[in-house]
Biopython code that builds the backbone (N, CA, C, O; Angstrom):
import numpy as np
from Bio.PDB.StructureBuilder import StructureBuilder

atoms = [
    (1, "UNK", "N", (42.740, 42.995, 53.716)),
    (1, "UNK", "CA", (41.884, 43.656, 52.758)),
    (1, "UNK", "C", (42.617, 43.937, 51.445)),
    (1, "UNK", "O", (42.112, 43.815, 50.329)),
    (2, "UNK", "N", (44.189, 44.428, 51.778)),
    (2, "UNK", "CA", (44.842, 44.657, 49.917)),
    (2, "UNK", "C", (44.836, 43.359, 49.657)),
    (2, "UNK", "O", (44.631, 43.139, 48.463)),
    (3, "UNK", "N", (44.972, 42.473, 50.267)),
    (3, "UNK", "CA", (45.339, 40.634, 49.778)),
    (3, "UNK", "C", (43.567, 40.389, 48.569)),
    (3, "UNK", "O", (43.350, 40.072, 47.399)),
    (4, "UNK", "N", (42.966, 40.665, 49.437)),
    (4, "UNK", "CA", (41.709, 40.169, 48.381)),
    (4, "UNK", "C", (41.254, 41.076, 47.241)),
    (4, "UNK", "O", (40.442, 40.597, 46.450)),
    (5, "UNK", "N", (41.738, 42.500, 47.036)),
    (5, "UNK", "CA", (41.806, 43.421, 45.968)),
    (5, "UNK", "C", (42.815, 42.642, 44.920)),
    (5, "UNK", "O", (42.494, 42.474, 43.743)),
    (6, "UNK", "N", (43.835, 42.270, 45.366)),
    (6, "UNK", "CA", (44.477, 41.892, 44.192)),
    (6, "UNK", "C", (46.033, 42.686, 44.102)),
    (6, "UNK", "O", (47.020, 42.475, 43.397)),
    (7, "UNK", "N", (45.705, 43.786, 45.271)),
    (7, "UNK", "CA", (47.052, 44.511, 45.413)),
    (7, "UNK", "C", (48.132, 43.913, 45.757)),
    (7, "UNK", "O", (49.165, 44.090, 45.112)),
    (8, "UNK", "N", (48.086, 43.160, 46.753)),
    (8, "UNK", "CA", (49.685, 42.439, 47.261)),
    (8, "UNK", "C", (49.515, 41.413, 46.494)),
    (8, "UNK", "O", (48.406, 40.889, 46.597)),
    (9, "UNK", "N", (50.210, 40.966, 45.788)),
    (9, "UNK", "CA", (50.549, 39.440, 45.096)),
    (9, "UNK", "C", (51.567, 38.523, 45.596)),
    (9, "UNK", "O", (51.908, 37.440, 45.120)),
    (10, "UNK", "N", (51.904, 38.997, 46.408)),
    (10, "UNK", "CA", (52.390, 37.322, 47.319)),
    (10, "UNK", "C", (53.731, 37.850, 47.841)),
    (10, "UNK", "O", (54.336, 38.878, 47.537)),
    (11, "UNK", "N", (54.077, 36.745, 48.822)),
    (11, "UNK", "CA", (55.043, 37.506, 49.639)),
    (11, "UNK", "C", (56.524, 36.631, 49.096)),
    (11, "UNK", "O", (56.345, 35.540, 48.556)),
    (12, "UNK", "N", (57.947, 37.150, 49.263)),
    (12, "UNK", "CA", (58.753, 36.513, 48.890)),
    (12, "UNK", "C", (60.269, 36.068, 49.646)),
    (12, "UNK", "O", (60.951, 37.022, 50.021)),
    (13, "UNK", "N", (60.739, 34.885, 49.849)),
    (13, "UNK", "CA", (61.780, 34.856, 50.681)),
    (13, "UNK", "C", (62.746, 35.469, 49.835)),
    (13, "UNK", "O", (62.726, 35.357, 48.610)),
    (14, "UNK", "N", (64.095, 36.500, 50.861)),
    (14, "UNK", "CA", (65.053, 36.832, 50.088)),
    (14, "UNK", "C", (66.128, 36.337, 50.906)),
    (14, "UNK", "O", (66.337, 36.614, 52.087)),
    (15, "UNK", "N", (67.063, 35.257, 49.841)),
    (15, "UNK", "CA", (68.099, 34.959, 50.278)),
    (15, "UNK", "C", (69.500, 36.410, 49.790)),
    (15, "UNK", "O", (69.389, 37.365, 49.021)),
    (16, "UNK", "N", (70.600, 35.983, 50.589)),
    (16, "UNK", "CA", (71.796, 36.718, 50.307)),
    (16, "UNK", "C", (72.315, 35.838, 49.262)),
    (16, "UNK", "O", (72.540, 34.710, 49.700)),
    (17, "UNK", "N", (72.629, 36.019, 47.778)),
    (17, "UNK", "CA", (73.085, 35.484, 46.940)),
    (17, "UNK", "C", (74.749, 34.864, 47.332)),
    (17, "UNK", "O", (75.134, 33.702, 47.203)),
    (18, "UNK", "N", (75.432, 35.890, 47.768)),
    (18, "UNK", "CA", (76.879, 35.793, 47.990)),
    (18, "UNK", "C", (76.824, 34.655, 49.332)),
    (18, "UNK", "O", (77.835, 33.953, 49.330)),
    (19, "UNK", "N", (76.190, 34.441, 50.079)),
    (19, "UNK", "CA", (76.216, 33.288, 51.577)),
    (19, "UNK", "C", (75.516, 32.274, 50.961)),
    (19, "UNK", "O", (75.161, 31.367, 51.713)),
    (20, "UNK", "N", (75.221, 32.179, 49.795)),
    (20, "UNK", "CA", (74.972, 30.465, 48.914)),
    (20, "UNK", "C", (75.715, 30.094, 47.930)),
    (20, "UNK", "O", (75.512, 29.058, 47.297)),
    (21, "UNK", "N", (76.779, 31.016, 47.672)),
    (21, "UNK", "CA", (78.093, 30.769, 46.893)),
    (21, "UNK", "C", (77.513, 31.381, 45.155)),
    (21, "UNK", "O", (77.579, 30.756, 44.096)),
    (22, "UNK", "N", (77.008, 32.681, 45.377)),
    (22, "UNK", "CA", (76.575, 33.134, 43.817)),
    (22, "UNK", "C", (76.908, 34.759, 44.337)),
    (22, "UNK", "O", (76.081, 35.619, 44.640)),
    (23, "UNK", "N", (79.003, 34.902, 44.325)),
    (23, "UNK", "CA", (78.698, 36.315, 45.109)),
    (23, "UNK", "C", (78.631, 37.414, 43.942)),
    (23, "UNK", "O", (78.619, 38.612, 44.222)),
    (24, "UNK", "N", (78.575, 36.817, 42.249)),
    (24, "UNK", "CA", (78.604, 37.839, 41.236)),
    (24, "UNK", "C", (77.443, 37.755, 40.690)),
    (24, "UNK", "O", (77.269, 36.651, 40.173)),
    (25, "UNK", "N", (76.593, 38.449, 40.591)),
    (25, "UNK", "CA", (76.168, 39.205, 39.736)),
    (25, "UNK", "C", (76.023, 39.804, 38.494)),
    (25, "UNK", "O", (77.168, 39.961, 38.070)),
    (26, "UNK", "N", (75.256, 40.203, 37.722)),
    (26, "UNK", "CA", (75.035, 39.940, 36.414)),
    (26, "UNK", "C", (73.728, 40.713, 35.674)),
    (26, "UNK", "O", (72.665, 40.885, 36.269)),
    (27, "UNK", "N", (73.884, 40.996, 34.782)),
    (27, "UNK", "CA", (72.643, 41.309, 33.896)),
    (27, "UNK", "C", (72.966, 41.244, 32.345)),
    (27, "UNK", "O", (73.674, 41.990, 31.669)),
    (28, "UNK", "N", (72.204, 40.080, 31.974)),
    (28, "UNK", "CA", (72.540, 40.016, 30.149)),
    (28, "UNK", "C", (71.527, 40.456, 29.527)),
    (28, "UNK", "O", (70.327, 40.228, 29.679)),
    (29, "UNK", "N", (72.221, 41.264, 28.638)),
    (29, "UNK", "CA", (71.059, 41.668, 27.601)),
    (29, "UNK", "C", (70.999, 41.058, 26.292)),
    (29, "UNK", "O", (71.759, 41.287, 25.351)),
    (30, "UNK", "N", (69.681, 39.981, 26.336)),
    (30, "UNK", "CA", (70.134, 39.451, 25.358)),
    (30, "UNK", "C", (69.162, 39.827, 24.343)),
    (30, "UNK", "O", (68.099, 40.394, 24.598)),
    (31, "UNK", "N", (69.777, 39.312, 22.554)),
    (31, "UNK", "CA", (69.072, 39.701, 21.282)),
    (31, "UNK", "C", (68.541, 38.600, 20.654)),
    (31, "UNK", "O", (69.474, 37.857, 20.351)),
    (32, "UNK", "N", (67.419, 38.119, 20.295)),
    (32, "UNK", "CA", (66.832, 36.885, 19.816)),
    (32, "UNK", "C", (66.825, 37.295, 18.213)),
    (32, "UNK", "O", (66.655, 38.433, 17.773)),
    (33, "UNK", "N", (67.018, 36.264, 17.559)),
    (33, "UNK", "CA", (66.472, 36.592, 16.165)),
    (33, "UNK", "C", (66.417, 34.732, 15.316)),
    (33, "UNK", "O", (67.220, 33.828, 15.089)),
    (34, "UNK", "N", (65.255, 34.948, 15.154)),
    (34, "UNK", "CA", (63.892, 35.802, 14.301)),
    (34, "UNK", "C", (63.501, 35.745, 16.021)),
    (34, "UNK", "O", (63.901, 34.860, 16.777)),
    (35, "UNK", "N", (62.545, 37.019, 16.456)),
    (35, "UNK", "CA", (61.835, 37.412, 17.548)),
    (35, "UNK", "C", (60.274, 36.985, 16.837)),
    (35, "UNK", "O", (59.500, 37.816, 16.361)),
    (36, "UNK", "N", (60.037, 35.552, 16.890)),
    (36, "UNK", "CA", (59.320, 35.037, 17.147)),
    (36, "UNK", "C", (58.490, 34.329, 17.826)),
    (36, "UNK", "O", (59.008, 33.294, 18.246)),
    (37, "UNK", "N", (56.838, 34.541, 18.249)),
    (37, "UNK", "CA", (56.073, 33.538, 19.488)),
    (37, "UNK", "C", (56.985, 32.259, 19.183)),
    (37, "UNK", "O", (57.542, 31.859, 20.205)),
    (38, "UNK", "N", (57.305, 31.449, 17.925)),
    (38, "UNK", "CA", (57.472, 29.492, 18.917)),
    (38, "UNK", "C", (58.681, 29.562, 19.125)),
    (38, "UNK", "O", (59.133, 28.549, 19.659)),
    (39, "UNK", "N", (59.747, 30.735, 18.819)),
    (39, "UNK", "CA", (61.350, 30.809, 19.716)),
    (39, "UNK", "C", (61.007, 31.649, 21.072)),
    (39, "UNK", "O", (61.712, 31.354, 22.038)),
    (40, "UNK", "N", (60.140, 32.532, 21.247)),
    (40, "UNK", "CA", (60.457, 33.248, 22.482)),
    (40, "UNK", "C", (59.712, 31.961, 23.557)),
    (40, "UNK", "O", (60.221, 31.964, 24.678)),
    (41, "UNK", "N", (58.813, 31.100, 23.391)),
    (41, "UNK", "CA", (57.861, 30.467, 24.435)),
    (41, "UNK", "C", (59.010, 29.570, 25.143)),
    (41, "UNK", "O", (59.101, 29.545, 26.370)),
    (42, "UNK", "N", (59.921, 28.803, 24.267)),
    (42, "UNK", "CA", (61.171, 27.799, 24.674)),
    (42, "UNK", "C", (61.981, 28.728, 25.316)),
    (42, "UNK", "O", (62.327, 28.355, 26.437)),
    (43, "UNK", "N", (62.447, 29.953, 24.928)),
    (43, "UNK", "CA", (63.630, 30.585, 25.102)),
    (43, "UNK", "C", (63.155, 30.516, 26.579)),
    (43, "UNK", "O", (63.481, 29.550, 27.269)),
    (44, "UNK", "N", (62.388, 31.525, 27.081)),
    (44, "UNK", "CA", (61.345, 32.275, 28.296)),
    (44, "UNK", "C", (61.545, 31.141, 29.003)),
    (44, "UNK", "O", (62.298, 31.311, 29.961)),
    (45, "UNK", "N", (61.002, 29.696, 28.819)),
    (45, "UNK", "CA", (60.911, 29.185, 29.846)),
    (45, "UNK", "C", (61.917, 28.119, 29.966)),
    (45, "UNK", "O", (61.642, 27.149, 30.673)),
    (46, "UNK", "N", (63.690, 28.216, 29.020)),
    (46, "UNK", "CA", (64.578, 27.896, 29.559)),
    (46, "UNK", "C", (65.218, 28.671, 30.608)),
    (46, "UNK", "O", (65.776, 28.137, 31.566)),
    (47, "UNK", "N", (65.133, 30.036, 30.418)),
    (47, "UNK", "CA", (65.789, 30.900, 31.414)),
    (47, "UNK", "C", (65.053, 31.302, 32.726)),
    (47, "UNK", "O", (65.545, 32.030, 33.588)),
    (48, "UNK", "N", (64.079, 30.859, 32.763)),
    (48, "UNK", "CA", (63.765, 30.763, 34.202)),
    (48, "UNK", "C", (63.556, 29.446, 34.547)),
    (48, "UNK", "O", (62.880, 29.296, 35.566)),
    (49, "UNK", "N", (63.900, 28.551, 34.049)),
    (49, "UNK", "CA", (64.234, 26.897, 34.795)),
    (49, "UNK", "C", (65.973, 27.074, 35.240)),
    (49, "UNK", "O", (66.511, 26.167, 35.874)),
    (50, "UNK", "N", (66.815, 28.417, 34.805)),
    (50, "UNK", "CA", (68.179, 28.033, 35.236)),
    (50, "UNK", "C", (67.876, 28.569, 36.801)),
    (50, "UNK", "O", (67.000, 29.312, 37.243)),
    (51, "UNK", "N", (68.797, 27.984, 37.330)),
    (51, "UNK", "CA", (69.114, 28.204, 38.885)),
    (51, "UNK", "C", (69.898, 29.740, 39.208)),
    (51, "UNK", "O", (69.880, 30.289, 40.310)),
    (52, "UNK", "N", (70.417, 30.150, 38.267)),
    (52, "UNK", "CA", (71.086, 31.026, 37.969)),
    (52, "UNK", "C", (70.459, 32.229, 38.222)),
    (52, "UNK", "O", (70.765, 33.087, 39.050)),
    (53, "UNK", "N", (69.332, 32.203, 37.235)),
    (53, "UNK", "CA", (68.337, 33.521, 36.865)),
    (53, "UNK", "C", (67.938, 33.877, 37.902)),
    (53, "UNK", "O", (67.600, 33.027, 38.726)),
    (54, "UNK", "N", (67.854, 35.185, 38.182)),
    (54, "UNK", "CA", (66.862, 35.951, 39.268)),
    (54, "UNK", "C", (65.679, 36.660, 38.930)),
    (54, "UNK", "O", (64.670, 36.728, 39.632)),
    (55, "UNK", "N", (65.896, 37.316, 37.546)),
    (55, "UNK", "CA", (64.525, 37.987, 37.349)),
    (55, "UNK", "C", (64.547, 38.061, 35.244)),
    (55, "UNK", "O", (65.511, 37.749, 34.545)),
    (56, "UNK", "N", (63.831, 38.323, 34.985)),
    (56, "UNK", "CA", (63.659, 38.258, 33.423)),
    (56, "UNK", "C", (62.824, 39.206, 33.055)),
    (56, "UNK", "O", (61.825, 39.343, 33.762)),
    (57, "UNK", "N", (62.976, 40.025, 31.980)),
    (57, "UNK", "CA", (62.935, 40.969, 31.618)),
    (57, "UNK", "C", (61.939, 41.063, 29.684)),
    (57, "UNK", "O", (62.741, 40.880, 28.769)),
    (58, "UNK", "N", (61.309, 41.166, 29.483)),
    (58, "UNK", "CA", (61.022, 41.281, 27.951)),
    (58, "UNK", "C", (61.044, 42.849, 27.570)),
    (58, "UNK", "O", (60.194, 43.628, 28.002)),
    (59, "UNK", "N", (61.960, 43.184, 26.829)),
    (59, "UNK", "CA", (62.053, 44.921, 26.470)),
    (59, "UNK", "C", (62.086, 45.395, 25.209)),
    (59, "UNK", "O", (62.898, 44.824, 24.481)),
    (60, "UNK", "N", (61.631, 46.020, 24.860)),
    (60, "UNK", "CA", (61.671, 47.036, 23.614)),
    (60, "UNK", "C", (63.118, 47.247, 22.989)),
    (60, "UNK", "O", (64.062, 46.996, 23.738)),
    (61, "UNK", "N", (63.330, 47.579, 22.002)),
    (61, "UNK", "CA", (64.246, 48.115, 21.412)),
    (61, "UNK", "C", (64.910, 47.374, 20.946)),
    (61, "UNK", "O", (64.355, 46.354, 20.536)),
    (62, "UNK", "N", (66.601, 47.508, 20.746)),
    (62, "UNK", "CA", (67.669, 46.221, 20.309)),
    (62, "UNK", "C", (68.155, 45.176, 20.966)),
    (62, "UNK", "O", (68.779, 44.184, 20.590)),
    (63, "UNK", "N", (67.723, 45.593, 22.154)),
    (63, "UNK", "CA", (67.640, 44.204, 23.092)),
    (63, "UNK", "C", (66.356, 43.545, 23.670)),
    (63, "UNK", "O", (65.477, 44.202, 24.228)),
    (64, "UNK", "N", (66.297, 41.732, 23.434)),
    (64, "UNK", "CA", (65.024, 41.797, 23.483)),
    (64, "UNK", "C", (64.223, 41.073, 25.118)),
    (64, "UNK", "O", (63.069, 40.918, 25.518)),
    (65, "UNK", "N", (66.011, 40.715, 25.819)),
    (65, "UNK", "CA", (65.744, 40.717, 27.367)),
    (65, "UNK", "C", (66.634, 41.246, 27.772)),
    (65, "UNK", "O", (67.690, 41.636, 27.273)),
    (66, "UNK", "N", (66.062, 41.283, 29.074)),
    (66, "UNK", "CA", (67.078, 41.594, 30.241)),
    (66, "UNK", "C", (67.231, 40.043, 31.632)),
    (66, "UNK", "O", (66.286, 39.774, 32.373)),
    (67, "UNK", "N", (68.283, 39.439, 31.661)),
    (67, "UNK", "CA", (68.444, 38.098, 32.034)),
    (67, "UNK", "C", (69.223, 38.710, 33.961)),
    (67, "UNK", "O", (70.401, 38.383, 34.098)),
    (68, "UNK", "N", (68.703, 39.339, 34.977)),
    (68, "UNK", "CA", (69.455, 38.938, 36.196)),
    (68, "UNK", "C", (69.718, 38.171, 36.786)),
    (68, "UNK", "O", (68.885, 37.607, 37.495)),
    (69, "UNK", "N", (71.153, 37.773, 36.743)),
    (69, "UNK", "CA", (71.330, 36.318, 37.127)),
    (69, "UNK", "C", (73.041, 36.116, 38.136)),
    (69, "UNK", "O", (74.157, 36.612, 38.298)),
    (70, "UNK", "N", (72.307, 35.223, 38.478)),
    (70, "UNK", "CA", (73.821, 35.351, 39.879)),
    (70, "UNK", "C", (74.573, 33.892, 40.145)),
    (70, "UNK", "O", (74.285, 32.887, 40.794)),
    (71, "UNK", "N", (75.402, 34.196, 39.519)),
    (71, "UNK", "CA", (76.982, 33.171, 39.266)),
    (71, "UNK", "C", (77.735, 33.102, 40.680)),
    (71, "UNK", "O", (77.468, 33.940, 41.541)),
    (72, "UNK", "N", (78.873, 31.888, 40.956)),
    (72, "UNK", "CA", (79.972, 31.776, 41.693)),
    (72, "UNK", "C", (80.649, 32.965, 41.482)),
    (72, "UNK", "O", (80.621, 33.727, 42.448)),
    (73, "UNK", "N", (81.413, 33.452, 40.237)),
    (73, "UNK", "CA", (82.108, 33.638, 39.804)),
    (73, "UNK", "C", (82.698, 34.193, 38.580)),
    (73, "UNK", "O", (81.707, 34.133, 37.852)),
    (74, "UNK", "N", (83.494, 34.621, 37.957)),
    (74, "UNK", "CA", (83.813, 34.706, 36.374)),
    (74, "UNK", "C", (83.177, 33.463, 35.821)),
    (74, "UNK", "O", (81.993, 33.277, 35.539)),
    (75, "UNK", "N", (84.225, 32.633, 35.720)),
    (75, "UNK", "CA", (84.031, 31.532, 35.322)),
    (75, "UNK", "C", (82.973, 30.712, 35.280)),
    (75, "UNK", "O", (82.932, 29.759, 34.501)),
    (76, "UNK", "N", (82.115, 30.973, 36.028)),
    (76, "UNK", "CA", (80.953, 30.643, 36.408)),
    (76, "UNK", "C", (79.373, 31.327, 35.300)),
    (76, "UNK", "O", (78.337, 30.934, 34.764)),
    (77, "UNK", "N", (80.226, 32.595, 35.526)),
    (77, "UNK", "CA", (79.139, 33.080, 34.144)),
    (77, "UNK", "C", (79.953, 33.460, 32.816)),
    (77, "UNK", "O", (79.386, 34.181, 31.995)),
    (78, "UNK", "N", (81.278, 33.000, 32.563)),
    (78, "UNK", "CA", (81.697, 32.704, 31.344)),
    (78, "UNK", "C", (80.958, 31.605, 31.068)),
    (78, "UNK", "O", (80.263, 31.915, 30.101)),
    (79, "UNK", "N", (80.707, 30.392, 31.417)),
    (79, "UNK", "CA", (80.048, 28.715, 31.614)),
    (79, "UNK", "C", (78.201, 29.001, 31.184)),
    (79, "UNK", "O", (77.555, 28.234, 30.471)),
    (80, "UNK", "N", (77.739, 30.070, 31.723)),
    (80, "UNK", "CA", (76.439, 30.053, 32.108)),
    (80, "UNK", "C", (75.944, 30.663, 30.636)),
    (80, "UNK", "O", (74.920, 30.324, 30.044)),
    (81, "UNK", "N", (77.202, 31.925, 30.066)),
    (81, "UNK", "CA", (77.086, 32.751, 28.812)),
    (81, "UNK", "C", (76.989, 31.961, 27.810)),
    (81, "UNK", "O", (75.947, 31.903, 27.157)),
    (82, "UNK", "N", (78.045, 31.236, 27.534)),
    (82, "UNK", "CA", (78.138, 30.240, 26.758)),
    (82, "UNK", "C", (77.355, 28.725, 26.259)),
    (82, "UNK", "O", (77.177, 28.222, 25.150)),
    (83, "UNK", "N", (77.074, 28.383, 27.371)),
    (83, "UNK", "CA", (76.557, 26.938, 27.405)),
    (83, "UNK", "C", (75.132, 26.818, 27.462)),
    (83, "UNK", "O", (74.485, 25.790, 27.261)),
    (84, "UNK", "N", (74.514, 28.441, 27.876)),
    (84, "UNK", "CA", (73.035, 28.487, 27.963)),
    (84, "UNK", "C", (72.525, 29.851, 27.296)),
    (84, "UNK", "O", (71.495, 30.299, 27.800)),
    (85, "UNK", "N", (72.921, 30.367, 26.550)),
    (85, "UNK", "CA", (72.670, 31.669, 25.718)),
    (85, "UNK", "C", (73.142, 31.307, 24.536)),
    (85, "UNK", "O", (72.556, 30.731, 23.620)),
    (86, "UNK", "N", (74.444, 31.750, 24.625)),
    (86, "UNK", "CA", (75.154, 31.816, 23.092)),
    (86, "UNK", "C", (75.196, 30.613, 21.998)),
    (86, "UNK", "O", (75.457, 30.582, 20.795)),
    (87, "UNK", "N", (74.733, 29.409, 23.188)),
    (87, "UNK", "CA", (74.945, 28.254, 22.373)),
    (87, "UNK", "C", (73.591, 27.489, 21.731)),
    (87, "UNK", "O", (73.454, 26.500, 21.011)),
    (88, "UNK", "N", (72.798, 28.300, 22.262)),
    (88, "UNK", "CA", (71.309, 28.692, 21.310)),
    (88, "UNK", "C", (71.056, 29.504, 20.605)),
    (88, "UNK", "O", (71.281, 30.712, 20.675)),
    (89, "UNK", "N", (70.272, 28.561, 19.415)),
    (89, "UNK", "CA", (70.223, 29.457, 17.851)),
    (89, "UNK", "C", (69.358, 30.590, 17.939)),
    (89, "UNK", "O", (69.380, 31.564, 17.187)),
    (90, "UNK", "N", (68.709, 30.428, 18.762)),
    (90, "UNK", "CA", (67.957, 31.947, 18.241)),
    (90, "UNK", "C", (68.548, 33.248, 19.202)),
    (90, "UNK", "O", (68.072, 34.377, 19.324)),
    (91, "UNK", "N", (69.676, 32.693, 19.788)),
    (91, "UNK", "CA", (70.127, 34.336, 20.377)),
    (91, "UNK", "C", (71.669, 34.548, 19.677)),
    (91, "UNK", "O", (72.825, 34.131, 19.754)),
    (92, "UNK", "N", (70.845, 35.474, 18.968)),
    (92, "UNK", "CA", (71.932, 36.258, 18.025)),
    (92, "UNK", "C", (73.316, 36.977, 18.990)),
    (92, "UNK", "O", (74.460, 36.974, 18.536)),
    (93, "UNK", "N", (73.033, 37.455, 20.104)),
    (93, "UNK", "CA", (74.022, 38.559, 20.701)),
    (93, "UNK", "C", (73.450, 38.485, 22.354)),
    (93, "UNK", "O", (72.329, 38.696, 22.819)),
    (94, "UNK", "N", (74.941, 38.028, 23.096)),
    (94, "UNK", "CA", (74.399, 38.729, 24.636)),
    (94, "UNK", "C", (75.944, 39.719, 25.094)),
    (94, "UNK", "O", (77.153, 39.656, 24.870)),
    (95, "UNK", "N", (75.049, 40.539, 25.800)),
    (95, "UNK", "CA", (75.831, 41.545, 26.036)),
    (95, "UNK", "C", (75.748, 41.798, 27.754)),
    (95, "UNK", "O", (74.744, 42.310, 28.250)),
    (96, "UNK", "N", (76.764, 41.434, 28.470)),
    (96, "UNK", "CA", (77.486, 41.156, 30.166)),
    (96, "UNK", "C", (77.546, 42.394, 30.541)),
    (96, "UNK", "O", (78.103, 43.142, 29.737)),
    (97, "UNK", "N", (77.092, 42.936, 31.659)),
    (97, "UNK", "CA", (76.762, 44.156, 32.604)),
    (97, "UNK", "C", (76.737, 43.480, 33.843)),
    (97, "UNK", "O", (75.711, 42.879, 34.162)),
    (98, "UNK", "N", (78.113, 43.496, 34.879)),
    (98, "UNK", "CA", (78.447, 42.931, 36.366)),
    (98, "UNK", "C", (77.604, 44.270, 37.298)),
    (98, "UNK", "O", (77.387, 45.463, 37.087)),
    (99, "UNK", "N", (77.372, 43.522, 38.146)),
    (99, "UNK", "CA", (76.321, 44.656, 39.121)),
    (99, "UNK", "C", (77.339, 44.857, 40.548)),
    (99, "UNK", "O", (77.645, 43.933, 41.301)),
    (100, "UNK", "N", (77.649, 45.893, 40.658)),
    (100, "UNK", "CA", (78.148, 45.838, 41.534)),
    (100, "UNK", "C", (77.836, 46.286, 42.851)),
    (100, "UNK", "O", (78.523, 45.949, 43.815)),
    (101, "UNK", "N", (76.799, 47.057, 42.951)),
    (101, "UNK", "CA", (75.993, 47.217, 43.548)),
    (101, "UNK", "C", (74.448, 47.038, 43.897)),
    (101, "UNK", "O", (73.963, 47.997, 43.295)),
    (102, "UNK", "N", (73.446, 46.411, 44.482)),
    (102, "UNK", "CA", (72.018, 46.744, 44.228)),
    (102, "UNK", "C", (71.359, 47.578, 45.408)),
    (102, "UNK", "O", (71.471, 47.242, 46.587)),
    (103, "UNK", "N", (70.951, 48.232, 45.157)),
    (103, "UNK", "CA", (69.626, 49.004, 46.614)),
    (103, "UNK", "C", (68.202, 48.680, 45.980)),
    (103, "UNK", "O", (67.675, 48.663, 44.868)),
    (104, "UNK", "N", (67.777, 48.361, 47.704)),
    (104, "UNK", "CA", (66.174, 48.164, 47.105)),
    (104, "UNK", "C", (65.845, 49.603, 46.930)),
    (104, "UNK", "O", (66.745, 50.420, 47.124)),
    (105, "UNK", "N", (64.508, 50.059, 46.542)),
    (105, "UNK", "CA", (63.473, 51.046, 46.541)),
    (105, "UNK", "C", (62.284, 50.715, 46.463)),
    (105, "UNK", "O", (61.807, 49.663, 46.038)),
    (106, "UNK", "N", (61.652, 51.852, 46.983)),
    (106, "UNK", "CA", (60.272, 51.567, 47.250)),
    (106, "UNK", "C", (59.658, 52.404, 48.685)),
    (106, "UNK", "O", (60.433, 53.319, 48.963)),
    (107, "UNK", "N", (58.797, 52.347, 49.395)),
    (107, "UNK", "CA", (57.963, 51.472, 48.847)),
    (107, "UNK", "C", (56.605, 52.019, 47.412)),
    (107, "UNK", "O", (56.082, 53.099, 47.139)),
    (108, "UNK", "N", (56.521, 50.992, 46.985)),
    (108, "UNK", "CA", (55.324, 51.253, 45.835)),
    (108, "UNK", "C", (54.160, 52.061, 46.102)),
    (108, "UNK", "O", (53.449, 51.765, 47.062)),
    (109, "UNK", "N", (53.917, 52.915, 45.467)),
    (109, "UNK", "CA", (52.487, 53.717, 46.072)),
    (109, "UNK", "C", (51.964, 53.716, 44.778)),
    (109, "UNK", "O", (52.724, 53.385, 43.868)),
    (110, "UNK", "N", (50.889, 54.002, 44.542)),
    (110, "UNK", "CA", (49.453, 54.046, 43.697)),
    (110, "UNK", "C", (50.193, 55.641, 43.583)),
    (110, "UNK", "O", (50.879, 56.265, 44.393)),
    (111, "UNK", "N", (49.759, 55.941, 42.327)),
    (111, "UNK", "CA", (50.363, 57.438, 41.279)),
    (111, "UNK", "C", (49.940, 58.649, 42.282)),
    (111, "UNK", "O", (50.598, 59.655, 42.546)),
    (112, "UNK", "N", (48.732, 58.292, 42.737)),
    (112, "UNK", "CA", (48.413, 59.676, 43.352)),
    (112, "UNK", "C", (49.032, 60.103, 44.612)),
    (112, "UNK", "O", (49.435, 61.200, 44.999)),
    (113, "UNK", "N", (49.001, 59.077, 45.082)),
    (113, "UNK", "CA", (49.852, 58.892, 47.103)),
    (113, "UNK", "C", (51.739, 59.239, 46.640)),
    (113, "UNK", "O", (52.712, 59.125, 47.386)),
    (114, "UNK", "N", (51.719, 59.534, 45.637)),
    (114, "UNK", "CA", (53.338, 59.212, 45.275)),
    (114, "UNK", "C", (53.830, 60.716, 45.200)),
    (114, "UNK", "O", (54.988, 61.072, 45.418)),
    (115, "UNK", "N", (52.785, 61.534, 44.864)),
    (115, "UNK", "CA", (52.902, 63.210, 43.819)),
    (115, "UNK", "C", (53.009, 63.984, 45.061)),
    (115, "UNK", "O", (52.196, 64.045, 45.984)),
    (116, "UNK", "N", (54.536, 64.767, 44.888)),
    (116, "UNK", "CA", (54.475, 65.678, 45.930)),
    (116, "UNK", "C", (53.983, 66.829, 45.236)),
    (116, "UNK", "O", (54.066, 67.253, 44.084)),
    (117, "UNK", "N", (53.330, 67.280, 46.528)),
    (117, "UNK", "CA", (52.902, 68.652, 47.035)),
    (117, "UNK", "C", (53.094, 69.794, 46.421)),
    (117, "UNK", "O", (52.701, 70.843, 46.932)),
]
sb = StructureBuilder()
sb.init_structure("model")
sb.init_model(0)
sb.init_chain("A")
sb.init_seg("    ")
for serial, (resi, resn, name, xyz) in enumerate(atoms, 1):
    if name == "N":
        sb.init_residue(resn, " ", resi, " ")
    sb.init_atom(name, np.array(xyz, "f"), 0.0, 1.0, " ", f" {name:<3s}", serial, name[0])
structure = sb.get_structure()
């Protein structure tokens, strides 16, 4: 019954990043400029064709994503910084945040089921 409301949107396999040889972790924040529709449509859908990326982000403020993405290694996302961010013109600035931890949370509730007592 939530499946045909529209509530659950689909279910997802989760691999262990580190037991497929991607044991670092990552989050770039990157800065586009000019933050324009015909640079963001290319940008958007180079970074989720990398193998790399885990989740993508469009945000407010001085940064204009957020890129989670999971490398071998240093070297691996020195390679990934360089050769697929920095070395495109319209991203002015990325800025490297290693994760060293993640916890899930949840689960999701609708605003009202959420409000304690």
């Amino acid at each position: 019954r939530l499946r045909r409301s529209g509530v659950i949107l689909g279910d997802q396999l989760r691999l262990d990043p580190a037991k497929i040889g991607r044991g670092l972790q990552a989050l770039l924040l990157v800065q586009v400029r000019p933050h324009r529709r015909e640079l963001i449509g290319p940008f958007v859908d180079r970074v989720r064709s990398l193998p790399e990326s885990r989740a993508l982000f469009h945000l407010t403020g001085p940064d204009d994503y957020l890129v989670q993405v999971a490398v071998a290694d240093a070297a691996d996302l020195q390679r990934l910084v360089l050769d697929e961010f920095t070395s495109r013109r319209e991203v002015a600035r990325v800025d490297t945040r290693l994760i060293f931890q993640q916890w899930d949370c949840g689960p999701l509730l609708p605003p009202a089921a959420s409000r304690v007592p």
